[in-house]
ROVO-333189 format. One record per residue (C-alpha): residue in three letters; x, y, z. Coordinates in steps of 0.1 Angstrom, whole numbers. Layout:
N
<node residuo="ALA" u="X" v="Y" w="Z"/>
...
This chain:
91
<node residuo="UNK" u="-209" v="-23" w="51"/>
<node residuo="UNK" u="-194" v="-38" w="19"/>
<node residuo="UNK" u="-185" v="-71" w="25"/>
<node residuo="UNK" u="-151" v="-76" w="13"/>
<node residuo="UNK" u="-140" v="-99" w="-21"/>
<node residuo="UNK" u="-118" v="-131" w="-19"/>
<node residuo="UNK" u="-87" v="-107" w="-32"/>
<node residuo="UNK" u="-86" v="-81" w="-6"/>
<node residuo="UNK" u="-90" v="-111" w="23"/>
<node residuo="UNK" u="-62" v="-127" w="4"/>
<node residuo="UNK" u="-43" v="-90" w="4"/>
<node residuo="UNK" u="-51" v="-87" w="43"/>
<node residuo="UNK" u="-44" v="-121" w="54"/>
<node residuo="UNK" u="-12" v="-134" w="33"/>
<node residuo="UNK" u="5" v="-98" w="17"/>
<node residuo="UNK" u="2" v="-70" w="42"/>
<node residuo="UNK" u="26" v="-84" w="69"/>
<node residuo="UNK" u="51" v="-103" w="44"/>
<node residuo="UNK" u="61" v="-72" w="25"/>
<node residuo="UNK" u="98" v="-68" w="27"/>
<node residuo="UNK" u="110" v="-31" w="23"/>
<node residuo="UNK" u="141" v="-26" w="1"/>
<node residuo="UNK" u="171" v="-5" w="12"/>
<node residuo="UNK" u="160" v="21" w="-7"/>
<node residuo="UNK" u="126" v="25" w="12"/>
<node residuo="UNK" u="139" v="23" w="41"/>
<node residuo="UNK" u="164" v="59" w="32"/>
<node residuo="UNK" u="133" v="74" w="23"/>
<node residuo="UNK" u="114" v="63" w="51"/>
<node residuo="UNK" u="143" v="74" w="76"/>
<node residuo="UNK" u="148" v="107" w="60"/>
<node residuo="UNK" u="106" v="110" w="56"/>
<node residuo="UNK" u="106" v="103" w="97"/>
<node residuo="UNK" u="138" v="129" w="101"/>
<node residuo="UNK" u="123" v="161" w="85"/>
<node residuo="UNK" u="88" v="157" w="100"/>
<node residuo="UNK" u="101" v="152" w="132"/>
<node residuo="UNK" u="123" v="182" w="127"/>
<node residuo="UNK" u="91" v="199" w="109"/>
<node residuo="UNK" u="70" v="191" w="137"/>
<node residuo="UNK" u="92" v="202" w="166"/>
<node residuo="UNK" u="89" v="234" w="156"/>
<node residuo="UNK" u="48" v="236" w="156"/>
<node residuo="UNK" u="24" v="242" w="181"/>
<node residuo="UNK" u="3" v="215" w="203"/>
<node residuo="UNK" u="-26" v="223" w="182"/>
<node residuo="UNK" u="-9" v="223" w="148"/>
<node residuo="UNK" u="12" v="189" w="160"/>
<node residuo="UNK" u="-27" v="170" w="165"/>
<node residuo="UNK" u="-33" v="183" w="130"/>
<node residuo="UNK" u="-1" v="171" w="113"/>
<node residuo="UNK" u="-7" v="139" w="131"/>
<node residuo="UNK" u="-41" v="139" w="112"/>
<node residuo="UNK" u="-21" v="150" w="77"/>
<node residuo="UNK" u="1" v="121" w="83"/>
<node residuo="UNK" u="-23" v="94" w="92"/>
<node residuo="UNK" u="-44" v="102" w="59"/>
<node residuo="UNK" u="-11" v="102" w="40"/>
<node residuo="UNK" u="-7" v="69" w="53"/>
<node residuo="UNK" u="-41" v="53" w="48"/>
<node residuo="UNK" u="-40" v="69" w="12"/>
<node residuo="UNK" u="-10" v="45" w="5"/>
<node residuo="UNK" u="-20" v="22" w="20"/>
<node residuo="UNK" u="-56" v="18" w="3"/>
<node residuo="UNK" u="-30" v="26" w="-31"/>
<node residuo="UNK" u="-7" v="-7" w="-20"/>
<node residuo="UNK" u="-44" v="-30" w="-21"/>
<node residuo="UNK" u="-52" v="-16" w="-56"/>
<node residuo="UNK" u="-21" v="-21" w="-67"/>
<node residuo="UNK" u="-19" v="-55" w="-59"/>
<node residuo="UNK" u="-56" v="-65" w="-67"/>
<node residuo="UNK" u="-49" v="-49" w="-105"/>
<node residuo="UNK" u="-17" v="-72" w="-106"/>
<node residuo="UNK" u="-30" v="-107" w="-92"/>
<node residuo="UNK" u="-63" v="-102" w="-119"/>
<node residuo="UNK" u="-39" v="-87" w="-142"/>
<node residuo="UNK" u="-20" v="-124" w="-139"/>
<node residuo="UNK" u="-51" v="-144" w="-142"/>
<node residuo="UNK" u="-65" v="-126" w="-173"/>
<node residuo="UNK" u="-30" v="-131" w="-192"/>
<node residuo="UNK" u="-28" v="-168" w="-174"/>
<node residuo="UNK" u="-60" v="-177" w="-188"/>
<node residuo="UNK" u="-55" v="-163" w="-218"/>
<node residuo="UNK" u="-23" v="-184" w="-227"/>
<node residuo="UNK" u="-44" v="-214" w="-216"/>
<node residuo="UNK" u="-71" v="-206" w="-240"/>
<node residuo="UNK" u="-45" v="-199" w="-267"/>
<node residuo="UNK" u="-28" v="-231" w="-259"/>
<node residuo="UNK" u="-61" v="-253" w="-255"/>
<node residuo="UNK" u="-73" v="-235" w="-293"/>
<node residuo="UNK" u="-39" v="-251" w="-309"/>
């Protein structure tokens, strides 16, 4: 198993459960919730487990998506921060 870098601990352990959701994500989350509900009440048991499946994958995609995100911003921020101290320091 990969052992994980400094950035994703600091993703899991200080980001992950502080994220505040706008208004606007919270619509689309409601109306997201609304029509698979709806969706869903109109499958079979065995096609529900495999929506259920759909959705979970859905989920991790983003979620794995969220962690790139943020690890290309933070070392996004440290390459420009260093570079202005460089640029400073060279003055």
């Amino acid at each position: 198993m990969e052992e994980k870098k400094e950035i994703s601990k600091l993703y899991d352990d200080y980001i992950e459960g502080n994220i505040k959701t706008s208004k606007k994500y919270k619509e689309i989350s409601n109306k997201f919730v609304d029509r698979i509900e709806r969706f869903r009440d109109k499958l079979k048991k065995k096609d529900k487990k495999e929506l259920d499946k759909i959705i979970e994958l859905v989920f991790d995609m983003n979620g794995e998506s969220e962690r790139q995100t943020f690890i290309y911003g933070y070392s996004l921020g440290v390459r420009l921060t260093t570079e202005a101290l460089y640029e400073i320091r060279e003055k």
